[in-house]
MIDOSE-89416 format. One record per residue: residue number from 1; x, y, z negated of N, C-alpha, C in turn. Coordinates in Angstrom, 3 decimals. Example, Ala and Ser with C-alpha at 12.3 -4.5 7.8 and 13.67 -1.06 7.14 Angstrom:
BEGIN
(1; (13.190; -5.690; -7.800); (12.300; -4.500; -7.800); (13.200; -3.300; -7.800));
(2; (12.850; -2.250; -7.080); (13.670; -1.060; -7.140); (12.900; 0.030; -7.870));
END
This chain:
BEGIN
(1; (-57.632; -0.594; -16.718); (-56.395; -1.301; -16.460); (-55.273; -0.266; -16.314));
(2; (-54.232; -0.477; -17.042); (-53.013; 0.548; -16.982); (-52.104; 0.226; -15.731));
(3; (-51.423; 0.982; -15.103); (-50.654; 1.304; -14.048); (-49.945; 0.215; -14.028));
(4; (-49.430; -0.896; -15.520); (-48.501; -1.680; -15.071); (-49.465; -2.640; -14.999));
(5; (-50.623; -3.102; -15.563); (-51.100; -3.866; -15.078); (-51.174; -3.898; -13.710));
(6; (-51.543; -2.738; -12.877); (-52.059; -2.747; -11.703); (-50.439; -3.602; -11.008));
(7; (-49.588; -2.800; -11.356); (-48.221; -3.319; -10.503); (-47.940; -4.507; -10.688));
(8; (-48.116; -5.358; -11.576); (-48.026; -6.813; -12.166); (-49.085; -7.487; -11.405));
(9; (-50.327; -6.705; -11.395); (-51.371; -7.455; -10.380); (-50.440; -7.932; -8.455));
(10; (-50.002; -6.707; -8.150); (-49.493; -5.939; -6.887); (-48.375; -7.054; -6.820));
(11; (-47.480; -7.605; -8.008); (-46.667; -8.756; -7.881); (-46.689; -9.457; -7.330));
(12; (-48.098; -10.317; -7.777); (-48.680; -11.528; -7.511); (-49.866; -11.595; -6.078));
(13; (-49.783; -10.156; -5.709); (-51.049; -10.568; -4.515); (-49.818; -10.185; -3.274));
(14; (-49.676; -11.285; -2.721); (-48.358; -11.311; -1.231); (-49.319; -10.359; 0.248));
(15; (-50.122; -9.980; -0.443); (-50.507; -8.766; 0.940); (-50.104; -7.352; 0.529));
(16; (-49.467; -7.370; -0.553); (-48.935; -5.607; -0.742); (-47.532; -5.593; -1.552));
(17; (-47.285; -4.873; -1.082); (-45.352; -4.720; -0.820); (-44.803; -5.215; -2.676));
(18; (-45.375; -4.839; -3.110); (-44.830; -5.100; -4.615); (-43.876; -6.472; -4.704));
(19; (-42.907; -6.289; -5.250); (-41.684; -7.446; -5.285); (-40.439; -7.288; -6.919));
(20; (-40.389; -8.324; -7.218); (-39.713; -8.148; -8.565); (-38.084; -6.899; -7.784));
(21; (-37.536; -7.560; -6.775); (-36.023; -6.855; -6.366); (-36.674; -5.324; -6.678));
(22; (-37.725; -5.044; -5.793); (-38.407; -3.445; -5.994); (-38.433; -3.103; -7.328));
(23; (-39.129; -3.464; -8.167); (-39.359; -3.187; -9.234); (-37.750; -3.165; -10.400));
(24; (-36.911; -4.058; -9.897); (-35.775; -4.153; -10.655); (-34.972; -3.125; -10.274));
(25; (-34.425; -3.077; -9.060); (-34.018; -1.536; -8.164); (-34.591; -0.110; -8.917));
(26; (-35.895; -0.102; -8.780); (-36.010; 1.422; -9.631); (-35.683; 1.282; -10.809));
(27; (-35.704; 0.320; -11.986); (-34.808; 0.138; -13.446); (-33.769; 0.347; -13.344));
(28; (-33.063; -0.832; -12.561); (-31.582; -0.650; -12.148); (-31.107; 1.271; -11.528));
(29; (-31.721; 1.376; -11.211); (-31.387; 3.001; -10.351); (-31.691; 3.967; -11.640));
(30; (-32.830; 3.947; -12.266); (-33.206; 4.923; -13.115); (-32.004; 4.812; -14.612));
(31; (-31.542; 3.721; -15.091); (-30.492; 3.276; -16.065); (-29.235; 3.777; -15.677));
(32; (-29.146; 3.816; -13.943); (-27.673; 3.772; -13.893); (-27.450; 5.856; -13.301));
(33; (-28.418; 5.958; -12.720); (-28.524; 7.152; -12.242); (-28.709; 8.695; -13.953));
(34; (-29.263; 8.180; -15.087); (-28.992; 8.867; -16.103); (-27.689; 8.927; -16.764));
(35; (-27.506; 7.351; -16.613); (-25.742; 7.088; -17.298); (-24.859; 8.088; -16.982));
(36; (-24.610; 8.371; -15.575); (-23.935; 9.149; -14.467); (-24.068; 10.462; -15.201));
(37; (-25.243; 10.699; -15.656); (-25.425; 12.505; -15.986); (-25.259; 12.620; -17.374));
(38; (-24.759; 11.240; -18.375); (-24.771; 11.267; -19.505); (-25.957; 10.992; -20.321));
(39; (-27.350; 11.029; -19.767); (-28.143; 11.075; -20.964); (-28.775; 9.326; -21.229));
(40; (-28.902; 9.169; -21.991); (-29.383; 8.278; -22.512); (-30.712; 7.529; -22.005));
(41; (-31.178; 6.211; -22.620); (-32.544; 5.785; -21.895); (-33.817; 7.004; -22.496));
(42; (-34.091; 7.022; -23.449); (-35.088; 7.837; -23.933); (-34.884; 9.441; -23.608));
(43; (-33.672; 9.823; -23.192); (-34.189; 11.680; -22.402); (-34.730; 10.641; -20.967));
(44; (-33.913; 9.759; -20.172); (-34.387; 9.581; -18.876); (-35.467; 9.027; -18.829));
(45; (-36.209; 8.764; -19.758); (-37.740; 8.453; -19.672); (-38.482; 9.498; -20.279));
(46; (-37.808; 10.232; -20.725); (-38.688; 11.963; -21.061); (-39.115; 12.627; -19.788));
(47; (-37.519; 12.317; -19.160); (-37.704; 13.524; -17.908); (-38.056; 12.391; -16.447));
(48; (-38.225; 11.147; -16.579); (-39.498; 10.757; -15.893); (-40.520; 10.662; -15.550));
(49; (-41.110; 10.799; -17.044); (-42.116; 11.169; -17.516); (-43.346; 12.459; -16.677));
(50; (-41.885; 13.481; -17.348); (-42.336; 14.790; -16.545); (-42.392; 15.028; -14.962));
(51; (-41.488; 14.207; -14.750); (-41.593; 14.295; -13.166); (-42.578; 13.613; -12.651));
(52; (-42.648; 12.669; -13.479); (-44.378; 11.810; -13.035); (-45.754; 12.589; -13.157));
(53; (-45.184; 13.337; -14.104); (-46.416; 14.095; -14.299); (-46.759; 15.284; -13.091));
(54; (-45.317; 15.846; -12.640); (-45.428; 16.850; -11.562); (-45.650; 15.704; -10.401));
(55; (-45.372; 15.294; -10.059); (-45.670; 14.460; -8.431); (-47.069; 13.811; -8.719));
(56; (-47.772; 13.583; -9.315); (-49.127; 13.511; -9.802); (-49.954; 14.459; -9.617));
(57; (-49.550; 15.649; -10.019); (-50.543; 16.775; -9.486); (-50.261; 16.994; -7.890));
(58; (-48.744; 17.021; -7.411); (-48.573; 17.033; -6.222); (-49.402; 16.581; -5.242));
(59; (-49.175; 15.149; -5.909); (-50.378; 13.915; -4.982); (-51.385; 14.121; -5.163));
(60; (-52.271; 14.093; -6.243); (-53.492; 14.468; -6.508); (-53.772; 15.437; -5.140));
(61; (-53.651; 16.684; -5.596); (-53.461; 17.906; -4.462); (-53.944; 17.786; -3.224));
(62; (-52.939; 16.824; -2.695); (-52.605; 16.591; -1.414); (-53.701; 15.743; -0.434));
(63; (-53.494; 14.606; -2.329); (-55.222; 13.872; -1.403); (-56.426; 14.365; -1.341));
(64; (-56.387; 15.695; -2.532); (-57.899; 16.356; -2.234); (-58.327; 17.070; -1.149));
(65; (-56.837; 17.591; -0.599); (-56.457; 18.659; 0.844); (-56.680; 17.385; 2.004));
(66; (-56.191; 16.557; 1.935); (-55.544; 16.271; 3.404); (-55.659; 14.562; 3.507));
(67; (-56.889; 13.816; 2.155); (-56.743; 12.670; 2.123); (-55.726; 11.441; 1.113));
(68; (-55.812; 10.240; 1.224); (-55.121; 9.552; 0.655); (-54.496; 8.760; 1.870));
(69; (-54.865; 8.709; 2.841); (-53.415; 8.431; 4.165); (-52.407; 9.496; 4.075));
(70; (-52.526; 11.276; 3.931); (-51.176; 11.524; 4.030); (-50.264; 11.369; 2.753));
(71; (-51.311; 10.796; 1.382); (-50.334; 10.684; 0.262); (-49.411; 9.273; 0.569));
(72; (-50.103; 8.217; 1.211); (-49.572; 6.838; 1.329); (-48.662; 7.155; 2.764));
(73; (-48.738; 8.113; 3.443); (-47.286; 8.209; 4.085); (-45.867; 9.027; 3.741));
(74; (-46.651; 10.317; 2.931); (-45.476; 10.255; 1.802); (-44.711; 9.469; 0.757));
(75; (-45.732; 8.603; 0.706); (-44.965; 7.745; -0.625); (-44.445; 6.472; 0.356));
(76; (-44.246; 6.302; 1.956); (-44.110; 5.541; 2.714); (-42.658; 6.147; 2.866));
(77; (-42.819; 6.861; 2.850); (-41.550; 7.910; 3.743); (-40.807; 8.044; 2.504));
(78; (-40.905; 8.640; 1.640); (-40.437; 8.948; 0.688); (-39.578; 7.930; -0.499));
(79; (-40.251; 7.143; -0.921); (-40.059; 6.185; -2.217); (-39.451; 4.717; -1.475));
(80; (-37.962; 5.175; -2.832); (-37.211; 4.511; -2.338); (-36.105; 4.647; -3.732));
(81; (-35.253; 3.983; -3.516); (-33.952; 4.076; -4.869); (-32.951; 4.969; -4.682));
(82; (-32.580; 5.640; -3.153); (-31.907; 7.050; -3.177); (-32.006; 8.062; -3.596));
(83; (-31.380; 9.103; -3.430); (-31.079; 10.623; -3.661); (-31.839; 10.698; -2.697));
(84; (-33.079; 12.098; -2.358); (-33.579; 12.489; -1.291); (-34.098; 13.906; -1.541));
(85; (-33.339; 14.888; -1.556); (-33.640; 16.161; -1.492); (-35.123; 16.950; -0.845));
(86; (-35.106; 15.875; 0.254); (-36.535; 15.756; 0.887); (-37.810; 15.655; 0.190));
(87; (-37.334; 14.668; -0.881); (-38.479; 13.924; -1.471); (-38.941; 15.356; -2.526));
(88; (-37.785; 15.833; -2.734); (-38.499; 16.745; -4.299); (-39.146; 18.065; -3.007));
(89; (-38.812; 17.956; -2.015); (-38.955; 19.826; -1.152); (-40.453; 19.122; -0.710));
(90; (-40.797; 18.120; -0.565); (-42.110; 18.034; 0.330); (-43.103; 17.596; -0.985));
(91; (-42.339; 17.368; -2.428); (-43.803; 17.007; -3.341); (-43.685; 18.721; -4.555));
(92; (-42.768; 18.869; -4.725); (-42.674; 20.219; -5.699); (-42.223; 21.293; -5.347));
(93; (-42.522; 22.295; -5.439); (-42.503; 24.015; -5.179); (-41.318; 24.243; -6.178));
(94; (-40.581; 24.652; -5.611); (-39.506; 25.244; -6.856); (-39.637; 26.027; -8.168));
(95; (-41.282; 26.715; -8.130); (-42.036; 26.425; -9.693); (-41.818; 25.465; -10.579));
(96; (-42.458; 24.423; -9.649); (-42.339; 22.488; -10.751); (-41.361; 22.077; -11.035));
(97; (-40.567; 22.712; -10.007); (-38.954; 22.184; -10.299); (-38.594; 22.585; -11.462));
(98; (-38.493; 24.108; -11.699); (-38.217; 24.508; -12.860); (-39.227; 24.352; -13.856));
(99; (-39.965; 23.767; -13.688); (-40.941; 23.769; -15.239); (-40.390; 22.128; -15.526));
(100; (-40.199; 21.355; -14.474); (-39.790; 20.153; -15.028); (-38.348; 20.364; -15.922));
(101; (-37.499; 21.100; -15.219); (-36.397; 21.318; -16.027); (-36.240; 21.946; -16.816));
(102; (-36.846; 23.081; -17.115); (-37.218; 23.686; -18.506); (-38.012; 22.874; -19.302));
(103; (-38.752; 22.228; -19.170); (-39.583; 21.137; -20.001); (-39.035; 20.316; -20.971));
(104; (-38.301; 19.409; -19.628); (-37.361; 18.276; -20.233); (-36.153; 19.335; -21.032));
(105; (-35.403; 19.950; -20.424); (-34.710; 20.584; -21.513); (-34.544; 20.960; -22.777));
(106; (-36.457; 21.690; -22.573); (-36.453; 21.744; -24.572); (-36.843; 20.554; -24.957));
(107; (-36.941; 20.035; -24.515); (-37.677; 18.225; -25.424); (-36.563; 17.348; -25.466));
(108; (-35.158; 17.523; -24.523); (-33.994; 17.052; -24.797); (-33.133; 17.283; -25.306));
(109; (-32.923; 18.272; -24.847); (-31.535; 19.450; -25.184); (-30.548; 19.056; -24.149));
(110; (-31.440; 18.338; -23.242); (-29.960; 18.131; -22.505); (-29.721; 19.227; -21.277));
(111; (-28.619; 19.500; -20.536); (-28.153; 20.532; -19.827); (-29.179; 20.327; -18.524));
(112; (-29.420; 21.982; -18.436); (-30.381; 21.840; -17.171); (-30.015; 21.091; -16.310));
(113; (-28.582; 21.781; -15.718); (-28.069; 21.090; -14.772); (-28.045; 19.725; -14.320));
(114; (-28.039; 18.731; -15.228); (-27.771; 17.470; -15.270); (-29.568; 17.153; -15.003));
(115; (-30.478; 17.890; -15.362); (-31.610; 17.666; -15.130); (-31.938; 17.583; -14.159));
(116; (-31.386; 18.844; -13.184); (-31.567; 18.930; -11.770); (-31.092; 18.211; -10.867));
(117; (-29.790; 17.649; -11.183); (-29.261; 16.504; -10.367); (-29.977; 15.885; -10.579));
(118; (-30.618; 15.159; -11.462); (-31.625; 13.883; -11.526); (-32.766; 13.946; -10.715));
(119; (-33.332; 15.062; -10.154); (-34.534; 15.144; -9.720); (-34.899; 14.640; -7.945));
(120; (-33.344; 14.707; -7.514); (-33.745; 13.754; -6.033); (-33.438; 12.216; -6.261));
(121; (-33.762; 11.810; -7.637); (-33.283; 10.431; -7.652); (-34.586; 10.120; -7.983));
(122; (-35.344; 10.702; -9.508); (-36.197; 10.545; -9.619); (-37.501; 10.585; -8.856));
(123; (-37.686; 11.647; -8.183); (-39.041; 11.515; -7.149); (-39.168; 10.383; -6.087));
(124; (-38.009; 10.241; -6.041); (-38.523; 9.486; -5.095); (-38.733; 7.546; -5.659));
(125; (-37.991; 7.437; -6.865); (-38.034; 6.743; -7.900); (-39.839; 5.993; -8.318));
(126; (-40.633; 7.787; -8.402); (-41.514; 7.464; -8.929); (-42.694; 6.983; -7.628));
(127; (-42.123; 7.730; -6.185); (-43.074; 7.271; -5.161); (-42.753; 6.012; -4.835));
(128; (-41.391; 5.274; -5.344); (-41.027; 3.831; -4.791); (-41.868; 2.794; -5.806));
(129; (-42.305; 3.477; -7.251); (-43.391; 2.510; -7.707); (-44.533; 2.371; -7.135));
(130; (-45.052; 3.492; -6.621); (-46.315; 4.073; -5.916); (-46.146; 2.846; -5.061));
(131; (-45.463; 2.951; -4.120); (-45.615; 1.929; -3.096); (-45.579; 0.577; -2.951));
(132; (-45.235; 0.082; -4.449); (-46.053; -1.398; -4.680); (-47.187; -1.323; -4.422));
(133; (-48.037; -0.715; -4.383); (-49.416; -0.962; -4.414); (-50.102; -0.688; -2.827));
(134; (-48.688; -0.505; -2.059); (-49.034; -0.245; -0.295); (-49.306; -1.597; 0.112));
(135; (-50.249; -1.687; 1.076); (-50.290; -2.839; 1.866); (-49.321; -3.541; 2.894));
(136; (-48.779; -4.623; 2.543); (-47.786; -4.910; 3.887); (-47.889; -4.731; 4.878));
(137; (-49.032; -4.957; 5.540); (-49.059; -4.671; 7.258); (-49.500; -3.073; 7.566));
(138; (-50.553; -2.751; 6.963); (-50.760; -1.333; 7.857); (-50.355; -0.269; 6.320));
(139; (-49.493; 0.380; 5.099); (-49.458; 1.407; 4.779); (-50.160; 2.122; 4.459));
(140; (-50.805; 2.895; 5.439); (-51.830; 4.077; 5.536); (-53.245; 3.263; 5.407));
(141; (-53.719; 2.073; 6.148); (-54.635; 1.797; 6.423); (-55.792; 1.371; 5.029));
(142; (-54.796; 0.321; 3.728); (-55.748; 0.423; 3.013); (-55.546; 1.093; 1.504));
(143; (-56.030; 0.251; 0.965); (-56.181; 1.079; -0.395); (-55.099; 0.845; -1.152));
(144; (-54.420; 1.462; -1.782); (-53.313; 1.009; -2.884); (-53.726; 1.423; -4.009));
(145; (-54.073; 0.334; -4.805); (-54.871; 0.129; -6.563); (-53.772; 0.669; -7.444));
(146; (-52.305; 1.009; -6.976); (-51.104; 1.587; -7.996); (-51.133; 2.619; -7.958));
(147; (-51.601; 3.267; -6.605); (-51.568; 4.870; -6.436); (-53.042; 5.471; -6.624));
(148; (-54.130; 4.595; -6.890); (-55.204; 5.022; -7.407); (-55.549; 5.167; -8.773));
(149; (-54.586; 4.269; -9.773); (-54.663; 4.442; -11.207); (-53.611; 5.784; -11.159));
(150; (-52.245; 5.572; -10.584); (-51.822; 6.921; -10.922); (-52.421; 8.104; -10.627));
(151; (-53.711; 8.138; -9.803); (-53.796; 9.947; -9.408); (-54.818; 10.277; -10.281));
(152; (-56.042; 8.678; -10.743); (-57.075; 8.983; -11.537); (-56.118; 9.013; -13.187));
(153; (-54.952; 9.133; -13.755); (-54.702; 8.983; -15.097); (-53.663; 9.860; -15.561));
(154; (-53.119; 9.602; -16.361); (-52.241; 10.279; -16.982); (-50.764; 10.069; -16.236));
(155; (-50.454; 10.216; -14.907); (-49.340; 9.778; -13.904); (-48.145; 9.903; -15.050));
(156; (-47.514; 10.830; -16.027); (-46.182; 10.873; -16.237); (-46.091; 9.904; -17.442));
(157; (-47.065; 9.659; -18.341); (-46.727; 8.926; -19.112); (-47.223; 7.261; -18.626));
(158; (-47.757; 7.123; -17.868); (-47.777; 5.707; -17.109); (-46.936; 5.019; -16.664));
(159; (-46.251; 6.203; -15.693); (-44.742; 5.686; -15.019); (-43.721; 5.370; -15.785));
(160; (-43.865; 6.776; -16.963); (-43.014; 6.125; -18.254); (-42.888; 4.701; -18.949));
(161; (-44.463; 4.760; -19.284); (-44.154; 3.139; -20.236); (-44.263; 2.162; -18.772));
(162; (-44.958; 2.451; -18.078); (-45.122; 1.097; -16.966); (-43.360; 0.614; -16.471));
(163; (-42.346; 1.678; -16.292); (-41.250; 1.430; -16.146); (-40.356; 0.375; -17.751));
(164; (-40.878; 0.765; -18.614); (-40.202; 0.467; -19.933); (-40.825; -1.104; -19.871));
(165; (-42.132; -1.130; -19.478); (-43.062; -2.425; -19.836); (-42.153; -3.025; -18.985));
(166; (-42.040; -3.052; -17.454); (-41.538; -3.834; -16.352); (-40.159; -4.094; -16.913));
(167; (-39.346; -3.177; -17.223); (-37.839; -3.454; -18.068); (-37.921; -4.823; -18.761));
(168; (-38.880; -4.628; -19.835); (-38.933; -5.696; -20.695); (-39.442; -6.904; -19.734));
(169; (-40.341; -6.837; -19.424); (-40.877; -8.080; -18.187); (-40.263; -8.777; -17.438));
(170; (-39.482; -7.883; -17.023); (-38.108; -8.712; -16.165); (-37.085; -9.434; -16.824));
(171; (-36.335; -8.761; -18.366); (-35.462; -9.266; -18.486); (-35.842; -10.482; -19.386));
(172; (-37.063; -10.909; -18.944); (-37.338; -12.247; -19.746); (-36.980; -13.484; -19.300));
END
């Protein structure tokens, strides 16, 4: 089952946070937050992509170190439709940072800079999908089936199309 299935599942079951406003909010944010820097839908799903792909290993990481409660309180804390400078300092090393922006750069051409502004919008972008799949009442306590397809799969290109799929899904 692909990531958007899982979130489309996460829709329809009223014990975990998943909600169309959520899901429309990170579209709405990710459309309007590239506009701002100039680039288009297809670089901002390049360099989603990639950032999905870095906060994936992040998480991964983290749950092999320290569990999947402290990944589901990062992505508690974290994921959301703001800017959060926080969000990129507690999931990427300023390595990832720059490999995300050198990445996306040559695969765009678009200006680093504008890359880097994007990156406290995006992380936390990609942990606010994550957290459809949190449980309403306890968070930490159970399992989230959105953040378990993302850590077992291909996280950057999931978030990619799962965002593009939900686009289309909604505006039906």
């Amino acid at each position: 089952m692909s990531i958007f299935e899982k979130i489309s599942s996460a829709l329809n079951d009223p014990n975990l946070q998943a909600n169309v406003g959520q899901i429309g909010g990170i579209i709405s944010t990710l459309q309007e937050s590239g506009g701002r820097e100039g680039l288009n839908t297809n670089t901002s799903q390049v360099l989603l992509s990639l950032v999905g792909k870095q906060v994936q290993s992040s998480l991964k990481s983290k749950s092999d170190r320290e569990g999947t409660g402290t990944v589901q309180t990062l992505i508690e804390q974290f994921g959301g439709t703001q800017s959060s400078l926080e969000a990129v300092q507690a999931l990427l090393s300023p390595q990832q940072q720059q490999e995300v922006v050198s990445e996306a750069s040559q695969k765009t051409g678009a200006n680093p800079n504008q890359i880097q502004a994007l990156l406290p919008i995006f992380v936390p972008l990609v942990l606010n999908l994550l957290k459809s799949g949190n449980p309403n009442q306890d968070p930490q306590a159970g399992d989230n089936p959105v953040l378990m397809d993302f850590l077992s799969g291909d996280g950057g290109i999931n978030i990619s199309n799962a965002i593009s799929l939900a686009s289309q899904f909604l505006s039906r």
